[in-house]
ZARO-194502 format. One line per 10 residues: for each residue x, z, y negated of N, C-alpha, C. Coordinates in nm, 4 decimals, decimal comma, padded with zeros to 6 digits, always signed. Atoms other than C-alpha are relative to their C-alpha. Example, Ala and Ser with C-alpha at 12.3 -4.5 7.8 and 13.67 -1.06 7.14 Angstrom:
BEGIN
+00,0890/+00,0000/+00,1190/+01,2300/+00,7800/+00,4500/+00,0900/+00,0000/-00,1200; -00,0820/-00,0060/+00,1190/+01,3670/+00,7140/+00,1060/-00,0770/+00,0730/-00,1090
***
This chain:
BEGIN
+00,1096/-00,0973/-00,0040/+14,0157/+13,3954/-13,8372/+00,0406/+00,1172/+00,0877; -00,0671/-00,0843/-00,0452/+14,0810/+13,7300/-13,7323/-00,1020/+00,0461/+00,1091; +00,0202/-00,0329/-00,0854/+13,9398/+13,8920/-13,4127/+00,0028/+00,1392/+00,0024; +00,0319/-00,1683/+00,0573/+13,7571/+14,2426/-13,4902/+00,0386/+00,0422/+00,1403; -00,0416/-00,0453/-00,1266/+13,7890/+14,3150/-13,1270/+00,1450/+00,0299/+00,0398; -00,1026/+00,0295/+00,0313/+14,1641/+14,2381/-13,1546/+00,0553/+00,1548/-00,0937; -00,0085/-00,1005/+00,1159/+14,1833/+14,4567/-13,4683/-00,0636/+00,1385/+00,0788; +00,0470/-00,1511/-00,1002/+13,9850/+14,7985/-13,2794/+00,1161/+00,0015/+00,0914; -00,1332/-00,0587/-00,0635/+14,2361/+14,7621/-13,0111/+00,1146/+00,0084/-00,0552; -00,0740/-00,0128/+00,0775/+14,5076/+14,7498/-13,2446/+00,0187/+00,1376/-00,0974
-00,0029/-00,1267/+00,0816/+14,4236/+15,0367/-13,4506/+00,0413/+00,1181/+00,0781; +00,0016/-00,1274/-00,1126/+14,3541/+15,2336/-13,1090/+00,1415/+00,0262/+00,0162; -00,1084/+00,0216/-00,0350/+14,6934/+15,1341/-13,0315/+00,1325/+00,1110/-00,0569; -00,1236/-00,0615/+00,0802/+14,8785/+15,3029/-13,3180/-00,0073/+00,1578/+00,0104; +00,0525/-00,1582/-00,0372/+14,9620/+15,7023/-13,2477/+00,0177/+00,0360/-00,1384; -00,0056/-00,0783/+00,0521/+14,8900/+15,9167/-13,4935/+00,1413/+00,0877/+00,0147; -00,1249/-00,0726/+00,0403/+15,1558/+16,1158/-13,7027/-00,0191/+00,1627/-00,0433; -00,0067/-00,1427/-00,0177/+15,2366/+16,4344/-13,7873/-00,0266/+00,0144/-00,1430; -00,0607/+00,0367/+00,1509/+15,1877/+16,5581/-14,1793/+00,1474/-00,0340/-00,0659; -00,1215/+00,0547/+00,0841/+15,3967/+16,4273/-14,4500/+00,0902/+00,1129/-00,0330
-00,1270/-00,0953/+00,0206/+15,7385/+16,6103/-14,4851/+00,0332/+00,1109/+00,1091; -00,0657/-00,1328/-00,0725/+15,7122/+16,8227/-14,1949/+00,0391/-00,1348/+00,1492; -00,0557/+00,0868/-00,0977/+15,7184/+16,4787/-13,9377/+00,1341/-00,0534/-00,0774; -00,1412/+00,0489/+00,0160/+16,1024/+16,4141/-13,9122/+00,0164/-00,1671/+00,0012; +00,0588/+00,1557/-00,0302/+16,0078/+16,0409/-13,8171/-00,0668/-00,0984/-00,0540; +00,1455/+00,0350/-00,0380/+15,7605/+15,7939/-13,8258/-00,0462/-00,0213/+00,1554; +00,0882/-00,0118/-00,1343/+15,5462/+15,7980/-13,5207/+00,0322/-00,0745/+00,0788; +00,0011/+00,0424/-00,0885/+15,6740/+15,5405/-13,3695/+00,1151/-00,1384/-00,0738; -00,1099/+00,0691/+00,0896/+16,0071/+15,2571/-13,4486/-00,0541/-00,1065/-00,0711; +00,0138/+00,1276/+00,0725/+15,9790/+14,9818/-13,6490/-00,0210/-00,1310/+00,0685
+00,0414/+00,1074/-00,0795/+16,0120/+14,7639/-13,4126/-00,1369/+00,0043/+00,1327; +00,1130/-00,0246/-00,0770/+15,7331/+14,9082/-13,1865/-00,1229/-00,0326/-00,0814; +00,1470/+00,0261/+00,1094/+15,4979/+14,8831/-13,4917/+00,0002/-00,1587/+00,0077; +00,0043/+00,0927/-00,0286/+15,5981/+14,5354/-13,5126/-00,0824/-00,1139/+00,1138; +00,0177/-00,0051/-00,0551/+15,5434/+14,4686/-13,1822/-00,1663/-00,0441/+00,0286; +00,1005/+00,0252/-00,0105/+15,1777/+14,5625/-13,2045/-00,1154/-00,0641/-00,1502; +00,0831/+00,1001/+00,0678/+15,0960/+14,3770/-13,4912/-00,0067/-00,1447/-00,0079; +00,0413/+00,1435/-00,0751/+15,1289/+14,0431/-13,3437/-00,1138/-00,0577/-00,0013; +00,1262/+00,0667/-00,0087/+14,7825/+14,0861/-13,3048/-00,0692/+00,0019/-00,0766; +00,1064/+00,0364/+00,1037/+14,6901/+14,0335/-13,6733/+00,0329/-00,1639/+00,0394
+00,0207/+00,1390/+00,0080/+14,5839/+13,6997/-13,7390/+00,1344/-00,0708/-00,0946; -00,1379/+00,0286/+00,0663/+14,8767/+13,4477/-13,9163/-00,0666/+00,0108/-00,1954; -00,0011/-00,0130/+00,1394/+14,7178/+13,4788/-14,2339/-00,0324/+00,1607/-00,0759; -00,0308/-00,1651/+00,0539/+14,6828/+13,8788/-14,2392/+00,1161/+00,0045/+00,0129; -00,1279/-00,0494/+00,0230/+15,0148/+13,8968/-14,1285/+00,1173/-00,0196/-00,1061; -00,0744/+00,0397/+00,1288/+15,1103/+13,6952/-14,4217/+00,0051/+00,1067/-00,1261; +00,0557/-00,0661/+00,1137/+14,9013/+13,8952/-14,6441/+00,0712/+00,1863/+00,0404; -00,1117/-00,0929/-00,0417/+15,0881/+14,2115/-14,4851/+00,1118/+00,0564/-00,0441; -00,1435/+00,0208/+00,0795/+15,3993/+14,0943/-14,5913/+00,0409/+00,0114/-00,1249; +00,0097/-00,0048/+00,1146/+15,3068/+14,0306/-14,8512/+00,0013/+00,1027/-00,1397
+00,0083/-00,0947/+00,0270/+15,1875/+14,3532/-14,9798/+00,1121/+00,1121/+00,0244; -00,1352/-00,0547/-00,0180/+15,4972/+14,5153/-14,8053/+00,1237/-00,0222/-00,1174; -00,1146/+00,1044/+00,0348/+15,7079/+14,3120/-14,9707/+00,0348/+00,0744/-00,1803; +00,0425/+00,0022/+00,1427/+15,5708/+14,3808/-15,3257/+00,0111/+00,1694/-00,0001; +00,0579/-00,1078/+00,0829/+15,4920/+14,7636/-15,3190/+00,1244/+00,0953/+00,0866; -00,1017/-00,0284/-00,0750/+15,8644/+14,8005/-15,0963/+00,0368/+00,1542/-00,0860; -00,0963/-00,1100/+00,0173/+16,0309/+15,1753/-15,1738/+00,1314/-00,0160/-00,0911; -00,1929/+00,0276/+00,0293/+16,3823/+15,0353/-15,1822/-00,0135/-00,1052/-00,1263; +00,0058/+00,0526/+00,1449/+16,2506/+14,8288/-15,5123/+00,0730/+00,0804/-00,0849; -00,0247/-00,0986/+00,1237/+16,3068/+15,1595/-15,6909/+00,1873/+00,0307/+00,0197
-00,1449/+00,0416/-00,0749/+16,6980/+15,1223/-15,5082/+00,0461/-00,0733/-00,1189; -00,0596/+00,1388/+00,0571/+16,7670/+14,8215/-15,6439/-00,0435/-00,0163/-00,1632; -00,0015/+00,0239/+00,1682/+16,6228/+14,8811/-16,0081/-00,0656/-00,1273/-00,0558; +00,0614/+00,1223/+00,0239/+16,3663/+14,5998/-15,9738/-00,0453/-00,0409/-00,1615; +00,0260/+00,0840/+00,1389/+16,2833/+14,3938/-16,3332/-00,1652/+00,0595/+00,0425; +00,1253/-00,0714/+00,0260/+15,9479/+14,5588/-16,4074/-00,1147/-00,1268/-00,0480; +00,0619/+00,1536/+00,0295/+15,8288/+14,1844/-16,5485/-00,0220/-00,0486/+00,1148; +00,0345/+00,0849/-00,1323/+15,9039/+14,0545/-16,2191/-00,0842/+00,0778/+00,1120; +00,0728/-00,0358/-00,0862/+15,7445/+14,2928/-16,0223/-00,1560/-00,0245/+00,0245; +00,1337/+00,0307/+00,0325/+15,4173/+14,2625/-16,2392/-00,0318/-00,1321/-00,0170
-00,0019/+00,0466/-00,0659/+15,4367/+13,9098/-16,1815/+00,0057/-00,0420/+00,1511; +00,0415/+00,0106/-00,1541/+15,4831/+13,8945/-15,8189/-00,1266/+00,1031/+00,0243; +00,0763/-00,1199/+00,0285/+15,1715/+14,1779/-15,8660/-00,1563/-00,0773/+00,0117; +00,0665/+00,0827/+00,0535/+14,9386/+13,9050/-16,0322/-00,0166/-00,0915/+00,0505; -00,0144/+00,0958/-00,0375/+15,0048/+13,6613/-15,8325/-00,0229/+00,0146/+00,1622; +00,0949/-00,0356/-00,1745/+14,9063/+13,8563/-15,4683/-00,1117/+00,0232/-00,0488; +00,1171/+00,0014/+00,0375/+14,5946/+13,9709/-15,6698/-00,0709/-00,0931/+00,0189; +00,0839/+00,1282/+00,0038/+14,4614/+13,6409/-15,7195/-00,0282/-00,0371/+00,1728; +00,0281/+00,0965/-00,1233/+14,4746/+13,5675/-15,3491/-00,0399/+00,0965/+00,1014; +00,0208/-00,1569/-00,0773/+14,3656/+13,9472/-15,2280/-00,1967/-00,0141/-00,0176
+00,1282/+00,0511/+00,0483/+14,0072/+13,8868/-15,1637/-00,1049/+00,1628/+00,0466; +00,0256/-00,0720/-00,0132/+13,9750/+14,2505/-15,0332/-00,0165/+00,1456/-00,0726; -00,0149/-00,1250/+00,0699/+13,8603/+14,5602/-15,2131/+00,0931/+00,0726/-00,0596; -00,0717/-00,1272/-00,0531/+14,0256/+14,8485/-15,0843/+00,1259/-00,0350/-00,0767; -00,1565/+00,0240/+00,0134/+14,3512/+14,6586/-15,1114/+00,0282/-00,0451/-00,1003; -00,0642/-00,0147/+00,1032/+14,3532/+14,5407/-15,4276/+00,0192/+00,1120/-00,0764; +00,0188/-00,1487/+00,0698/+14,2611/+14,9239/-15,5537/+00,1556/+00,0453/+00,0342; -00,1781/-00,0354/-00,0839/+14,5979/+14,9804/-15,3381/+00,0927/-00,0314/-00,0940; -00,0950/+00,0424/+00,0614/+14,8083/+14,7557/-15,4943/+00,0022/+00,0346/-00,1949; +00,0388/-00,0708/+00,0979/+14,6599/+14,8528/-15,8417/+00,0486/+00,1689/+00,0213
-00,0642/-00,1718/+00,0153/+14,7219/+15,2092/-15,8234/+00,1787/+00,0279/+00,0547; -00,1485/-00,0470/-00,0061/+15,0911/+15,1920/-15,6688/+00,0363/-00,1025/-00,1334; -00,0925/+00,0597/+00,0965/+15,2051/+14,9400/-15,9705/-00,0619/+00,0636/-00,1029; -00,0230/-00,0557/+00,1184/+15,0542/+15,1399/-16,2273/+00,0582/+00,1322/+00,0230; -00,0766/-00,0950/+00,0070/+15,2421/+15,4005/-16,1017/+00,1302/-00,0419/+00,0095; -00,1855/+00,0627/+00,0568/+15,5688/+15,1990/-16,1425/+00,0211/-00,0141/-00,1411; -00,0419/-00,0067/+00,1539/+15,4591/+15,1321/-16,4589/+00,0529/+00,1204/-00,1201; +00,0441/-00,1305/+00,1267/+15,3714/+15,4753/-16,6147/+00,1542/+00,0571/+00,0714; -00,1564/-00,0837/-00,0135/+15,7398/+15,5848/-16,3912/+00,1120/-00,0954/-00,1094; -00,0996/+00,1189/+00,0720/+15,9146/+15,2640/-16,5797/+00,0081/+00,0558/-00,1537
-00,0244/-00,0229/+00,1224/+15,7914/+15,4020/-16,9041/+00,1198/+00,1403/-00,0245; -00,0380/-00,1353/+00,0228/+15,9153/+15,7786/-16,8363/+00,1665/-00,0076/-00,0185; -00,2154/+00,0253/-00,0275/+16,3161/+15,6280/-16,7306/+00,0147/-00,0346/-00,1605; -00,0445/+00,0557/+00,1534/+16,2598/+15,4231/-17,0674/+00,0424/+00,0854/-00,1045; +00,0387/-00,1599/+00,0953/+16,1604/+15,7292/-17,2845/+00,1479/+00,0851/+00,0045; -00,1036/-00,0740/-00,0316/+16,4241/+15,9061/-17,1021/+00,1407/-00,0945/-00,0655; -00,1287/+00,0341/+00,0369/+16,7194/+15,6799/-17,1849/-00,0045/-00,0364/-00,1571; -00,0295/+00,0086/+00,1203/+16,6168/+15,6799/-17,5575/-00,0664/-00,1152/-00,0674; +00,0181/+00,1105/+00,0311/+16,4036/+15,3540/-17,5641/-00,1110/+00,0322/-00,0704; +00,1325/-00,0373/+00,1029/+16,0713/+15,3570/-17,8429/-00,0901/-00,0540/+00,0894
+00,1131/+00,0757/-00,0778/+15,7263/+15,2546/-17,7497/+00,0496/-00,1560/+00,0145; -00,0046/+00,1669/-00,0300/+15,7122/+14,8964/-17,5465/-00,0747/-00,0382/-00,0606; +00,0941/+00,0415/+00,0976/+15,5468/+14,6756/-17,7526/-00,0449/-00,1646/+00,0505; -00,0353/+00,1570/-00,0558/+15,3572/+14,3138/-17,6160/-00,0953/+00,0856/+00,1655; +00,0180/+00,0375/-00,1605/+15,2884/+14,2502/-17,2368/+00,0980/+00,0555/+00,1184; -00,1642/-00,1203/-00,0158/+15,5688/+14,5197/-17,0952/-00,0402/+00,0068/+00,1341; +00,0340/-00,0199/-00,1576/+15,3350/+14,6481/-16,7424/-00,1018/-00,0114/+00,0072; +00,1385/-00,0123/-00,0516/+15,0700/+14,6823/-16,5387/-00,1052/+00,0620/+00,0265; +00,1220/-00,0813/-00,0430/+14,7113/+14,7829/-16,5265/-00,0671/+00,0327/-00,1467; +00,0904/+00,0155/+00,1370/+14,4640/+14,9040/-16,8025/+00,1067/+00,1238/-00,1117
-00,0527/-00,0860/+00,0915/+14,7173/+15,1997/-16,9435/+00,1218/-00,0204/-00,0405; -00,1216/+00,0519/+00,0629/+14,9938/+14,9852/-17,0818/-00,0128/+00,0598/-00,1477; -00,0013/-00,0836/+00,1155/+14,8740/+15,0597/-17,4289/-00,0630/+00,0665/-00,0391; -00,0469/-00,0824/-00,0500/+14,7859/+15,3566/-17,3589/+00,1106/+00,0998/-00,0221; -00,1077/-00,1259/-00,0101/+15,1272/+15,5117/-17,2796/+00,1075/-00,0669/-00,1478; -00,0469/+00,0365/+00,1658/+15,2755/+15,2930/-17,6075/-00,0832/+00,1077/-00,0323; +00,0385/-00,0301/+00,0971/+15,0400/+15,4152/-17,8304/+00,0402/+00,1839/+00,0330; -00,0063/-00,1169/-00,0188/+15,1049/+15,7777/-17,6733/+00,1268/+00,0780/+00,0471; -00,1231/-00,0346/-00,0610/+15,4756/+15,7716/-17,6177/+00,1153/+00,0948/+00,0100; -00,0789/-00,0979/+00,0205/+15,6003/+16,0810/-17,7007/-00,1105/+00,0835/-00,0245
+00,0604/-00,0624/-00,0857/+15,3596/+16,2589/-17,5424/+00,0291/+00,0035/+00,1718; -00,0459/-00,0764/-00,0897/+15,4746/+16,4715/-17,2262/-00,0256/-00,1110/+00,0927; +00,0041/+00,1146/-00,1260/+15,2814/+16,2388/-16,9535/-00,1127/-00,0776/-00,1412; +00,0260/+00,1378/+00,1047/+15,1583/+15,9625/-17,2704/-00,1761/+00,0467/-00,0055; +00,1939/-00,0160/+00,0021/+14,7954/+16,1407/-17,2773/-00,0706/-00,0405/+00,1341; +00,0905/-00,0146/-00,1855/+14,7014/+16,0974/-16,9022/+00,0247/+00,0931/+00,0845; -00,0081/-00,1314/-00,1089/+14,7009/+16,4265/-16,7750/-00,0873/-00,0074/+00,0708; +00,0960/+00,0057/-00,0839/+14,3550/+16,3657/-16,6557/-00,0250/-00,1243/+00,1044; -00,0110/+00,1082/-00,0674/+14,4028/+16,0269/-16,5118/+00,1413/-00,0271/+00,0816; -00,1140/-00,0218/-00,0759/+14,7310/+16,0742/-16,3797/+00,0634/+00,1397/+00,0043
-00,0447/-00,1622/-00,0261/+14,7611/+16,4557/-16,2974/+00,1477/-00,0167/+00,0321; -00,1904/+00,0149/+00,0048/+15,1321/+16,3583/-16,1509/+00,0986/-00,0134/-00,0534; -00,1059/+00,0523/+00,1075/+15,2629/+16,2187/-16,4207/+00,0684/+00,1065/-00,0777; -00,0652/-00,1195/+00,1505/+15,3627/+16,5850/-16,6616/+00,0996/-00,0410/+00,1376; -00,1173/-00,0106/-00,0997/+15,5580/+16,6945/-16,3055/+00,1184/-00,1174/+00,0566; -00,1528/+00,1100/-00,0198/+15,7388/+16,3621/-16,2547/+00,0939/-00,0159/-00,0760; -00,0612/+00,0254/+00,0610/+15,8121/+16,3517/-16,5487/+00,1178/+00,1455/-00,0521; -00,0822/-00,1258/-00,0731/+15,9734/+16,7079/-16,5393/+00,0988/+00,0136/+00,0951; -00,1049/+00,0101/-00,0779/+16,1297/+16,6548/-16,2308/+00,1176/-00,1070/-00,0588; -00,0729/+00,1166/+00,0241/+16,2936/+16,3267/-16,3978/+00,0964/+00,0695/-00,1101
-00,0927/-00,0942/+00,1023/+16,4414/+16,5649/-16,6962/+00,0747/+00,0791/+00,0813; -00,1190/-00,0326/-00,0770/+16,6000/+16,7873/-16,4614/+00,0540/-00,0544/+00,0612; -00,0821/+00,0460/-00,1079/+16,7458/+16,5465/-16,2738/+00,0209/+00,0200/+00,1421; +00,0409/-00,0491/-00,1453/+16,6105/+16,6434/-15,9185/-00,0446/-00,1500/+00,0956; +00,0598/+00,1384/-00,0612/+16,5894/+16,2946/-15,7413/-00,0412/+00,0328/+00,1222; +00,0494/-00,0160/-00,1560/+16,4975/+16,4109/-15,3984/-00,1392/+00,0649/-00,0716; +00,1766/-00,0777/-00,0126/+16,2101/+16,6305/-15,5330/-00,0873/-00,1237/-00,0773; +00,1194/+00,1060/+00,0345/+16,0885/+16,3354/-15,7248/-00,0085/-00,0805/+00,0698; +00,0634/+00,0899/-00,1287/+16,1054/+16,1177/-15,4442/-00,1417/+00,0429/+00,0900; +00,0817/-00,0828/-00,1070/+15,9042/+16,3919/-15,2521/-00,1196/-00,0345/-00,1008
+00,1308/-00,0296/+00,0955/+15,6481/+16,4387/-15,5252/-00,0417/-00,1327/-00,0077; +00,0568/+00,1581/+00,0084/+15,6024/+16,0250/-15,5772/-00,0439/-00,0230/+00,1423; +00,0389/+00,0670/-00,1031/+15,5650/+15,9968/-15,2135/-00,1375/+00,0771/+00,0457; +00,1346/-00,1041/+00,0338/+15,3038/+16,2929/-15,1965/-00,1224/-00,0607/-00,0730; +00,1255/+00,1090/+00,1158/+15,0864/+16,0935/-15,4817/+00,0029/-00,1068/+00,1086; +00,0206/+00,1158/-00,1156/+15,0887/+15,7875/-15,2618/-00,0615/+00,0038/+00,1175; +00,0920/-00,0441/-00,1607/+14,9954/+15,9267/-14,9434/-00,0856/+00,0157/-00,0371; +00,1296/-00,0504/+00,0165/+14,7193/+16,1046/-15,0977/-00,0773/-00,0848/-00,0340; +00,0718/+00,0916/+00,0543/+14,6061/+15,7845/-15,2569/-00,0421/-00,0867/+00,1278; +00,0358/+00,0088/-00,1387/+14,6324/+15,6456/-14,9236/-00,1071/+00,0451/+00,0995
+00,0335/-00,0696/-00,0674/+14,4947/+15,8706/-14,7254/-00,1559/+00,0238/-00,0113; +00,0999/-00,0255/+00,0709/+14,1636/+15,8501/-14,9788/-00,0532/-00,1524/+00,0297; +00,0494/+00,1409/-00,0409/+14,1099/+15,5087/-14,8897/-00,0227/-00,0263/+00,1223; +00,0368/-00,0067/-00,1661/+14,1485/+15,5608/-14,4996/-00,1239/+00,0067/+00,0379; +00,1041/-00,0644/-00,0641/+13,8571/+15,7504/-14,4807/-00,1445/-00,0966/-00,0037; +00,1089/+00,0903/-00,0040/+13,6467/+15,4097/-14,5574/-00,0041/-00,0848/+00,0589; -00,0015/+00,0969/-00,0875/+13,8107/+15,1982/-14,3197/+00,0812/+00,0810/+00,1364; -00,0582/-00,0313/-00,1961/+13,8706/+15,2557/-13,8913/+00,0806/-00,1039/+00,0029; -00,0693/+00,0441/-00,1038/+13,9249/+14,9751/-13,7236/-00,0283/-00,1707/-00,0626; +00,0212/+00,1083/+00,0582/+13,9482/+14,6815/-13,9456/+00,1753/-00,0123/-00,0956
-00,0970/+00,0721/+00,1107/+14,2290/+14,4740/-14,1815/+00,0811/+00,0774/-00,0969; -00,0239/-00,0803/+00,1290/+14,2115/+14,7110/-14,4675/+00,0789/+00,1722/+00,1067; -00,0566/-00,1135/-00,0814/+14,2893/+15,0305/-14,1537/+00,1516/-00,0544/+00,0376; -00,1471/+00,0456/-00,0505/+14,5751/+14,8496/-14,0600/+00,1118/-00,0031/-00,0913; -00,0482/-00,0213/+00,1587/+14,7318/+14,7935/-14,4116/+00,0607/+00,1194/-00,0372; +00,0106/-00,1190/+00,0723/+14,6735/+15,1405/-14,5059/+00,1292/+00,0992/+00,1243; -00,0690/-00,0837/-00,0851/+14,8419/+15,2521/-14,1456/+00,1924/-00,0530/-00,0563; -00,1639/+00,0273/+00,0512/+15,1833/+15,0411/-14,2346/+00,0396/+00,0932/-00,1072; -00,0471/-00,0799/+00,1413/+15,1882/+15,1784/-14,5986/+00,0511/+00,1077/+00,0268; +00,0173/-00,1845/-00,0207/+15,1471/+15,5552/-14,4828/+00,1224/-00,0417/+00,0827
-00,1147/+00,0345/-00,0635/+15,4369/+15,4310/-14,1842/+00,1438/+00,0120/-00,0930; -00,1299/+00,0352/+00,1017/+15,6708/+15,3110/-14,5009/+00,0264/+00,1054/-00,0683; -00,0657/-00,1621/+00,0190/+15,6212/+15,6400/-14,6306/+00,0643/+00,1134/+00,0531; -00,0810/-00,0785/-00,1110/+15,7112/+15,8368/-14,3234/+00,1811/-00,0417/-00,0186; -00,0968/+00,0732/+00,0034/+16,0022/+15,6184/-14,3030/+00,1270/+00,0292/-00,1279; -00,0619/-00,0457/+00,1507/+16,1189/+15,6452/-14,6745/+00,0034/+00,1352/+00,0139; -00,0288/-00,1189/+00,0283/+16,1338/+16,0224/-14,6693/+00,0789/+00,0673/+00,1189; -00,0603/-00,0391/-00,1026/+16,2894/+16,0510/-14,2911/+00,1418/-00,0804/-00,0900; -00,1081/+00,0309/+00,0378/+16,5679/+15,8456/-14,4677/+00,0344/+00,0590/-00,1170; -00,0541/-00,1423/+00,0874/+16,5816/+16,0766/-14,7527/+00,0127/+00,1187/-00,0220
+00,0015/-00,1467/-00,0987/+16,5646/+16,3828/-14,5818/+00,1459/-00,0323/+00,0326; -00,1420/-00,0687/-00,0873/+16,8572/+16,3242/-14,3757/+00,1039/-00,0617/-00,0895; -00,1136/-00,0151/+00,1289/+17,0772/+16,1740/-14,6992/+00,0209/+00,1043/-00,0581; -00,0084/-00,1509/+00,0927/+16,9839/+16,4893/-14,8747/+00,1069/+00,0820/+00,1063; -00,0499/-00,1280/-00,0882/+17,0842/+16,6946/-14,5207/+00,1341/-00,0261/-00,0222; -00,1063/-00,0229/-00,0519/+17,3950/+16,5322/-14,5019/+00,1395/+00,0163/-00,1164; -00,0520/+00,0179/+00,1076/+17,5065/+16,5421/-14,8781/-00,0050/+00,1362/+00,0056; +00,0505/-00,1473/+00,0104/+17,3802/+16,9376/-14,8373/+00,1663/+00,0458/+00,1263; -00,1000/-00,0023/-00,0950/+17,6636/+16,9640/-14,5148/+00,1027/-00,0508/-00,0319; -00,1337/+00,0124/+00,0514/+17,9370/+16,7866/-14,6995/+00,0226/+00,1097/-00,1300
-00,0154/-00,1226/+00,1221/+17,9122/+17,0325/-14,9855/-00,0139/+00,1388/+00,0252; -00,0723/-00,1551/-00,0758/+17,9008/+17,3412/-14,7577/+00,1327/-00,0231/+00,0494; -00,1615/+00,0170/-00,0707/+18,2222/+17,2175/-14,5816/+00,0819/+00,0096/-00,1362; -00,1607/+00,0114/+00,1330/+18,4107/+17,1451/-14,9453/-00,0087/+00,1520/-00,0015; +00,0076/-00,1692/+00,0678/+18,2828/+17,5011/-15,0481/+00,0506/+00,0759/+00,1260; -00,0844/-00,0923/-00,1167/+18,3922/+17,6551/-14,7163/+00,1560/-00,0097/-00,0048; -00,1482/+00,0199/+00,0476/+18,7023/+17,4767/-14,7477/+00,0856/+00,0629/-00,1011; -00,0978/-00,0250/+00,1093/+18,7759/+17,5825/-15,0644/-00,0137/+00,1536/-00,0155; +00,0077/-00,1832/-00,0299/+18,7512/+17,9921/-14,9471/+00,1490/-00,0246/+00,0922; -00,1550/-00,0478/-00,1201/+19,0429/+17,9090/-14,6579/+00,0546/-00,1504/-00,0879
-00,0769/+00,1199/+00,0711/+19,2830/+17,6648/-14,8951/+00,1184/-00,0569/+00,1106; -00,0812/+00,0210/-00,1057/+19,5046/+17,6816/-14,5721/-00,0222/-00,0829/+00,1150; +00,0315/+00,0553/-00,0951/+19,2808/+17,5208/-14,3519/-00,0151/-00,2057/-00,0767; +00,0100/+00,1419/+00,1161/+19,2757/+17,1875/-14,6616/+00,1868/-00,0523/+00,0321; -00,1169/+00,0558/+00,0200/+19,6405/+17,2078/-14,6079/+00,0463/-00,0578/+00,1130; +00,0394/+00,0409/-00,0899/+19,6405/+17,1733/-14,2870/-00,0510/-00,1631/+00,0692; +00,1043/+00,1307/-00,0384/+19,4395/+16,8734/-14,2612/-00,1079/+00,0199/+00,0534; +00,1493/-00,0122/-00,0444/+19,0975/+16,9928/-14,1741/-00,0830/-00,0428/-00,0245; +00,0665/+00,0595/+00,0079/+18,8088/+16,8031/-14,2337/+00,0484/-00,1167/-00,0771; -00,0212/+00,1506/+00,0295/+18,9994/+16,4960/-14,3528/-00,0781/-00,0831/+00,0657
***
């Protein structure tokens, strides 16, 4: 049983961040966040994990099985006895789904056909699959521009732009919980986003700084011969 008193000081606890994309950081390390969530109870911190676990960033890394995700999906649902948070977990996996369809589309694949993803606009974006964002411009305003950015081939700006949708979805749910279960949740998530874009920020910077040096390099061909930035 969790300890609301517990939970208020806990929330108090966590500092406030800066907005998204202009804080270089998150607010505070990983292991400091840690730290002060000790003082969820052992079965929020499960349920925590849980949700971490499932709606992780570095999924989209690793090229997670889109079956297995919406399984492991279905299977925290059933045991999510909170609102807010299933609306959470609902809205980031149908936005894996409706991105899962756009890669598909993109590499040449036809409508999915069957039990493919998750949420109520599976068929939906079948029946509408060659259509720009599958006929949900009004239900998923993000979707034309992702899917735009995903044709040019701009992976940092679609990182930016997916993490932008998220926060905001976030950020829309805050405003109904302080100092409770569902505030705490919502503070990690928003954290994992900080996090995720301070680590793709400074990949971008430093992929941006090896490709001024080649191009500098390759103005003085004398300083390559040399041995200079070997």
């Amino acid at each position: 049983m969790s300890d609301p008193d517990a939970y208020v000081a806990l929330v108090v606890s966590l500092p406030s961040s800066e907005r998204l994309f202009v804080a270089k950081r998150p607010p505070l390390s990983r292991l400091r966040l840690q730290r002060r969530l000790s003082a969820l109870s052992e079965d929020d911190a499960r349920t925590l994990a849980r949700i971490e676990g499932l709606l992780s960033w570095s999924a989209y890394d690793r090229g997670s099985d889109l079956h297995t995700l919406v399984s492991r999906a279905k299977v925290l649902m059933a045991d999510l006895p909170q609102r807010t948070l299933r609306r959470i977990v609902d809205e980031r996996m149908e936005l894996r789904t409706a991105m899962a369809a756009l890669r598909m589309r993109q590499g040449g694949a036809g409508a999915p056909e069957g039990a493919w993803g998750y949420g109520v606009w599976t068929s939906h974006i079948a029946a509408n699959w060659r259509e720009p964002a599958f006929g949900l411009d009004r239900s998923m305003p993000w979707l034309r521009r992702a899917g735009q950015l995903l044709e040019t081939g701009d992976p940092l700006a679609l990182q930016r732009h997916l993490l932008d949708v998220t926060f905001r979805q976030l950020q829309r749910h805050a405003g109904r919980h302080h100092f409770d279960f569902e505030a705490v949740v919502i503070y990690v998530l928003k954290w994992n986003i900080f996090d995720r874009w301070a680590k793709a920020d400074s990949v971008a910077a430093a992929q941006r700084f090896t490709e001024l040096s080649e191009e500098a390099l390759q103005n003085f061909p004398h300083l390559q011969a040399e041995g200079v930035g070997a």
